[in-house]
N, C-alpha and C positions, 0 to 999 in steps of 0.2 A: 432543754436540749432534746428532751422524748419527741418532742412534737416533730422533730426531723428524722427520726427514725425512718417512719414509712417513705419518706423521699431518699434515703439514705441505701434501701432496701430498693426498690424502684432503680435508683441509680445503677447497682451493683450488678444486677438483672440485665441492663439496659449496656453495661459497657463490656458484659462478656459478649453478648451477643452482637455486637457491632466491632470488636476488639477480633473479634473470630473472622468476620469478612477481611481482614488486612493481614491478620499474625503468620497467617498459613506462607505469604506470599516469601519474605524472608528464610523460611525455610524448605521452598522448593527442591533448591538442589541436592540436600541434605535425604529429602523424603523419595526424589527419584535416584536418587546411589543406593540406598537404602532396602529399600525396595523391589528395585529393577524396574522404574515404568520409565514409559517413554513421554513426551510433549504431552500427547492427547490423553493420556491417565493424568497429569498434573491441571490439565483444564477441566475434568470433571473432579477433582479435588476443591478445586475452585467451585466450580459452577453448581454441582451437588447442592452446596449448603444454598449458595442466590435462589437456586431453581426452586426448591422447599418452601425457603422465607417466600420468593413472590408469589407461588402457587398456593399457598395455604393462608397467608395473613388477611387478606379478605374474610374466608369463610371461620376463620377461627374465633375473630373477631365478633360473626354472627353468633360463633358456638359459645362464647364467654357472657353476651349477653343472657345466653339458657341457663348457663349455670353459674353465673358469676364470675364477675374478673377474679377475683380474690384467687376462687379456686381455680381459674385456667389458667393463672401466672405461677401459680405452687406446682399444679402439672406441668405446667414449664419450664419451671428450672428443673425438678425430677428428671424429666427426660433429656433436659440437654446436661445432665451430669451424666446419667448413663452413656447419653452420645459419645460426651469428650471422653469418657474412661475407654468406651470402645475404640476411639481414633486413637489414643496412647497404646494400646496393645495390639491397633492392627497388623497382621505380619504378611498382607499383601495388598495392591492399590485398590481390587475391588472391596477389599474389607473399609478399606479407608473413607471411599468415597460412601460405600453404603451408610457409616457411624457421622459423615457428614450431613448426610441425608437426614441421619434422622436428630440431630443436631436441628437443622432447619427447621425442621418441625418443632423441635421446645422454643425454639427461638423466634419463631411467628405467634406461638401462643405467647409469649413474655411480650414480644413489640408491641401485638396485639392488645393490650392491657393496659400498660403503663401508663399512659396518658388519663386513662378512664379510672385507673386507682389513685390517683395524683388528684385528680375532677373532683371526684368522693371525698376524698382527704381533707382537701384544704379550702380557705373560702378568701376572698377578700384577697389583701395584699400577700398575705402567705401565698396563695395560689400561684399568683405572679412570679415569688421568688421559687416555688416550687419549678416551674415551666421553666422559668430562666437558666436555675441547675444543672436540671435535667437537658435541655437544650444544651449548654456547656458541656456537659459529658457526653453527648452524643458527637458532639465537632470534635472533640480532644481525643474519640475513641480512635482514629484512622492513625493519628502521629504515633498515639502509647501503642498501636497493635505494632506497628514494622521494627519499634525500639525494643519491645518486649519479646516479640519474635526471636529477633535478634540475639539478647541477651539469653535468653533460652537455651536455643538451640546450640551456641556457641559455647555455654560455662555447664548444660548438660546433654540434650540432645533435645529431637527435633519432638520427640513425644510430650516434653513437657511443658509444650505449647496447648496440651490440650487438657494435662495432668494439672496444667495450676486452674482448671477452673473448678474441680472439684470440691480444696478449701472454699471459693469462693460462693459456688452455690450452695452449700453447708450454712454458711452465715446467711444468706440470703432468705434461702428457705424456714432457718430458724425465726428469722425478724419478721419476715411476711407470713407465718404464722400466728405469730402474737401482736403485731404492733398496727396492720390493716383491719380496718372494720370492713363488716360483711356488705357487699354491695348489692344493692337490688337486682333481682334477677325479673326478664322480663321474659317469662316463658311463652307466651303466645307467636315469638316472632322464628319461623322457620330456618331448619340449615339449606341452606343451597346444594346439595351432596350432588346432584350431576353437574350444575354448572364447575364444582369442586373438580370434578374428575376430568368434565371437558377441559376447564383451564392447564389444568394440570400435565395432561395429554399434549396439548397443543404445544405448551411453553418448555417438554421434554424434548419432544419429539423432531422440535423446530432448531434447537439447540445439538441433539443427539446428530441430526441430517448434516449441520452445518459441520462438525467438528468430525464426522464419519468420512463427509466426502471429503473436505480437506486433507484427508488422511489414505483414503482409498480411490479417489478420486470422483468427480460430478454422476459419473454413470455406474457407480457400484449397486447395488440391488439393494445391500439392507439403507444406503443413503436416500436413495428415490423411494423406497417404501414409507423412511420415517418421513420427507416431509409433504408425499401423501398423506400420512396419518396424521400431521399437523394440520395441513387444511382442512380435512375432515373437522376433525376436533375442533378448530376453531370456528369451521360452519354450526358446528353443532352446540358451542356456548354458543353462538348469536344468538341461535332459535329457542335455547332454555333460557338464557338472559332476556327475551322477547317477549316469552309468554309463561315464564314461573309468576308463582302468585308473591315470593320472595326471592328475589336474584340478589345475589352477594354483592352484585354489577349493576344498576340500572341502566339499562343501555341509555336511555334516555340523557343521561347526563351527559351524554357527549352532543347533546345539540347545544352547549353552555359554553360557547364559543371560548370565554375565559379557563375554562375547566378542561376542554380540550388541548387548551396550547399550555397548561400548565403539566399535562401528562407529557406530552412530547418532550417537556424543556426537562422534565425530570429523568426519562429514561435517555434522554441525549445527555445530559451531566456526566451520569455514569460510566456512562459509554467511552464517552471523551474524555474524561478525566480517572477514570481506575481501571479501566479494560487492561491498559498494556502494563501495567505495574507486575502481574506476574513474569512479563519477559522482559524486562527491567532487571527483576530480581535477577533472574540467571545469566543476563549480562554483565552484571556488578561481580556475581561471584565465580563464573562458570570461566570470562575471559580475561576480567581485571583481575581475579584471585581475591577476591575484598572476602573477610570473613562475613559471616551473617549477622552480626552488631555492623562492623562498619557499611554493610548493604543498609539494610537499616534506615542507621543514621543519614544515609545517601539520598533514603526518599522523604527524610524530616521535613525539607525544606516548602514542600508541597501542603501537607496537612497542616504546619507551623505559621505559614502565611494563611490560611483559609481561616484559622481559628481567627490569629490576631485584626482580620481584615472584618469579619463577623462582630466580635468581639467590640470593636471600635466605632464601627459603621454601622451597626445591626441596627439599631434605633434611628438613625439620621435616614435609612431604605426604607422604613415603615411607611413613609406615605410618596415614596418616589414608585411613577405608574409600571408596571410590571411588565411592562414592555423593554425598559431598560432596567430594571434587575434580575429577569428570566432569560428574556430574547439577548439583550446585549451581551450581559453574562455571561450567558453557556456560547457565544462568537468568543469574548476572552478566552475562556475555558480552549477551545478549538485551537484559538491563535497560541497559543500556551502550546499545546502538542504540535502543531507544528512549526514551535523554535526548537522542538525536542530535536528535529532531525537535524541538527546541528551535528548531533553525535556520529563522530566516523571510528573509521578503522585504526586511528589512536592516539582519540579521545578518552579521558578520562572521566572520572565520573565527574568532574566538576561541569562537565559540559552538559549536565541534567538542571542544576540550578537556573538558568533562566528561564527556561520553560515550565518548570517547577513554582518558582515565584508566579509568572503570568497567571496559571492555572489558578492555585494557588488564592488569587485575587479575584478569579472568575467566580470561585465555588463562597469562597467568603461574602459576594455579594449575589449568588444566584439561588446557596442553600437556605439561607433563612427565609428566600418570601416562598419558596416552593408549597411546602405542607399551608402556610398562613392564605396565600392565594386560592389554591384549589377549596381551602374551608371557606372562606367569605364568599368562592365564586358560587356556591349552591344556599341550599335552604337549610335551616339550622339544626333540624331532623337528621338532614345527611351529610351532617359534618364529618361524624364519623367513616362513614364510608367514601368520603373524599379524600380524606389522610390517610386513612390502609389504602385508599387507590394510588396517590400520591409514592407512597413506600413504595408497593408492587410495582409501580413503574421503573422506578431506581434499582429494582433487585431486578429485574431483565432486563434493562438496558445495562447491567453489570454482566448479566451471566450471555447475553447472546453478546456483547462485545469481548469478553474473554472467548469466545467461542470463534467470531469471525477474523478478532485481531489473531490468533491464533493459527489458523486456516492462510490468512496471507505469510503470517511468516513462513511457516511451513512452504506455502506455496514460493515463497523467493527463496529461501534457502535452503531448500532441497537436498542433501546428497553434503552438507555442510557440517566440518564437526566446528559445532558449538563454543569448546574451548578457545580453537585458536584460529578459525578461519575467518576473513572481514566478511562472507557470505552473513553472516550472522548480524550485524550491524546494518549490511543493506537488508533484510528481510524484518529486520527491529525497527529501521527510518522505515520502509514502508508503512509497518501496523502503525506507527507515527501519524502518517500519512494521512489513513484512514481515518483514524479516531479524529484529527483534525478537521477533514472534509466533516464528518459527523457532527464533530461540535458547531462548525458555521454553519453549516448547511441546517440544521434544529436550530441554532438559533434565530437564525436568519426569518424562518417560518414563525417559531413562535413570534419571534417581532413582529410580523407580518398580523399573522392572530389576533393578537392582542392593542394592535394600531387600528386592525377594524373596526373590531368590537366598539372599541371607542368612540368609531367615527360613526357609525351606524346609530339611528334614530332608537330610543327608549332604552328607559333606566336601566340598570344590572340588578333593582329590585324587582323589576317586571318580570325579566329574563328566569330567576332566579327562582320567581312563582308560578311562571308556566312552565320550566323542566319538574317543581316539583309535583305541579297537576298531573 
């Protein structure tokens, strides 16, 4: 049994930090009574940790090959134990969101990793069942975060959604201490530190813009500033991702037709399928009165079908063309949010369940080939930088779709109290709406993508050897 230790340790790593994108959601209303913040403090609650994970897990990635997974995953869970002890004690929203932040940050160095200490670790069929695991607990982590949230917050309060990660990076860090051998470090390969800052810039600033104006409206001054400061910045990674001698990013890889529609289909997933989950939550609780276990349990139905659809099917998608389990997929996913709008002015929560299912079956057949696609579509040097790109996409199409589903509600229900007006449900069916349009409309394209490709003269090894020239 020693020999599973280090996958055990990997795991533990792997399901706080993916258990923390979902747990928060359940106890939003909890943390804005709390508190005193309003909508737009609870989507940088959210978006905080996304924004961190996408902006840093590329370049940390680069930073762990300098000095070792081993030790960028121990500095990883260190700092995201500090993180959570600080969001358990914060006693105002900007504290909160700042210990989310920097949450994000242990938590890009931990994603960052895991795979590459798992690689080291095991050989042969072990390997296999290592990935498999691991894989397992990355799909189970979205159901246990809203159940756990739940229970939490409900039997003691909302802080110790962030207080039980403590114990658990304690054992983590004790194991991955002693039970990971030292991995090779390959010192000669650069950090990317401006395209870090551009990216980082752009993917704040574009998010800060979207959730500012929805709030202050399109013509407020610091909203038009930030997303001038986004275009800026994102002109400005082009030109260091162009011509650094190490970009975090090869831009290049997006002439890789497969590799391009595989980043669309992963930040449209997210988009479409966990954006509106935050104003879910405070619909369960804020107008049906559901405590934060039965919120929860409300949104099981979604995570619980994605698992057992993966689970089942994940082997039989392996060699079905990725056009229909990307493209098609993330169109379920879409058509899923919009059975959501089903839900009226008094509706129950039972009326989330079938669009919860649909999704549900979307993500179960669109999650597994996502990361597997982008790594086979390139050259085997940049596999790695195909998966942290794959991730990064997922984490801002989470944080800019919490951002804009956010901005519509707001924007339809206006002047609406929450608790008991139906203004709140039509401004809920909208972000529905949206996230719908998103999911077909990505899928749609990626299908389109990845139908070319196909049809288009010369191999995907040819392709594959002139993005990596």
């Amino acid at each position: 049994m020693r020999k599973w230790l280090p996958l055990f340790a990997a795991c533990l790593g792997t399901l706080m930090l993916l258990i923390d994108v979902t747990i928060v959601n359940v106890a939003l209303p909890d943390i804005a009574a709390d508190l005193d913040t309003g909508l737009s403090g609870l989507q940088w609650v959210v978006d905080g940790y996304a924004l961190a994970l996408a902006a840093l897990l590329l370049v940390l990635g680069s930073l762990a090959d300098r000095v070792g997974a081993k030790h960028a995953y121990l500095a990883g869970l260190v700092v995201f134990a500090i993180a959570s002890l600080g969001c358990g004690v914060a006693e105002n929203a900007a504290a909160l969101v700042a210990a989310r932040a920097l949450q994000g940050v242990g938590g890009a160095a931990m994603f960052a990793t895991t795979l590459s200490l798992l690689h080291a670790t095991y050989t042969g069929r072990d390997r296999g069942v290592a990935f498999g695991v691991w894989g397992a607990v990355s799909g189970a982590a979205a159901g246990i975060g809203v159940v756990l949230g739940g229970v939490l917050t409900e039997a003691l309060s909302w802080r110790w959604i962030f207080f039980v990660n403590l114990p658990i990076a304690v054992l983590a860090i004790g194991l991955t201490a002693t039970v990971f051998p030292p991995v090779q470090r390959r010192v000669g390969r650069a950090v990317d530190l401006p395209g870090m800052l551009a990216f980082a810039t752009a993917a704040t600033a574009v998010t800060y813009g979207v959730i500012r104006g929805g709030e202050h409206g399109w013509t407020d001054a610091a909203a038009v500033t930030a997303f001038a400061l986004g275009a800026a910045a994102t002109a400005i990674f082009g030109w260091v991702e162009a011509r650094g001698a190490a970009p975090m990013f090869p831009l290049a890889l997006l002439r890789n037709r497969d590799f391009g529609a595989t980043l669309f289909g992963a930040s449209g997933q997210t988009f479409a399928a966990f954006a509106s989950t935050p104003l879910v939550s405070l619909w369960l609780q804020q107008q049906l009165r559901m405590s934060p276990l039965h919120a929860g349990l409300a949104m099981l139905p979604m995570a619980a079908t994605a698992f057992v659809v993966a689970g089942a099917f994940g082997r039989l998608l392996h060699d079905v063309a990725p056009k229909w389990t990307i493209g098609a997929g993330l169109v379920v996913v879409g058509l899923g949010s919009w059975l959501l709008m089903i839900v009226g002015a008094e509706s129950s929560w039972v009326a989330l369940i079938p669009g919860f299912v649909v999704i549900g079956i979307g993500i179960g057949v669109n999650a597994p080939a996502l990361v597997s696609v982008g790594m086979a579509a390139v050259a085997p040097e940049q596999a790695g930088t195909a998966a942290g790109a794959v991730n990064t996409a997922r984490q801002l199409g989470l944080a800019l779709g919490v951002a804009v589903l956010g901005t519509v509600f707001r924007g339809v229900a206006d002047g609406a109290q929450p608790m008991t007006s139906p203004h709140f449900v039509a401004g809920l069916d909208a972000a529905f709406g949206i996230a719908a349009a998103v999911g077909i409309g990505f899928g749609l394209v990626a299908f389109g993508l990845f139908h070319r490709k196909r049809a288009d003269a010369g191999s995907p090894e040819a392709e594959r050897q002139a993005v990596a020239a």
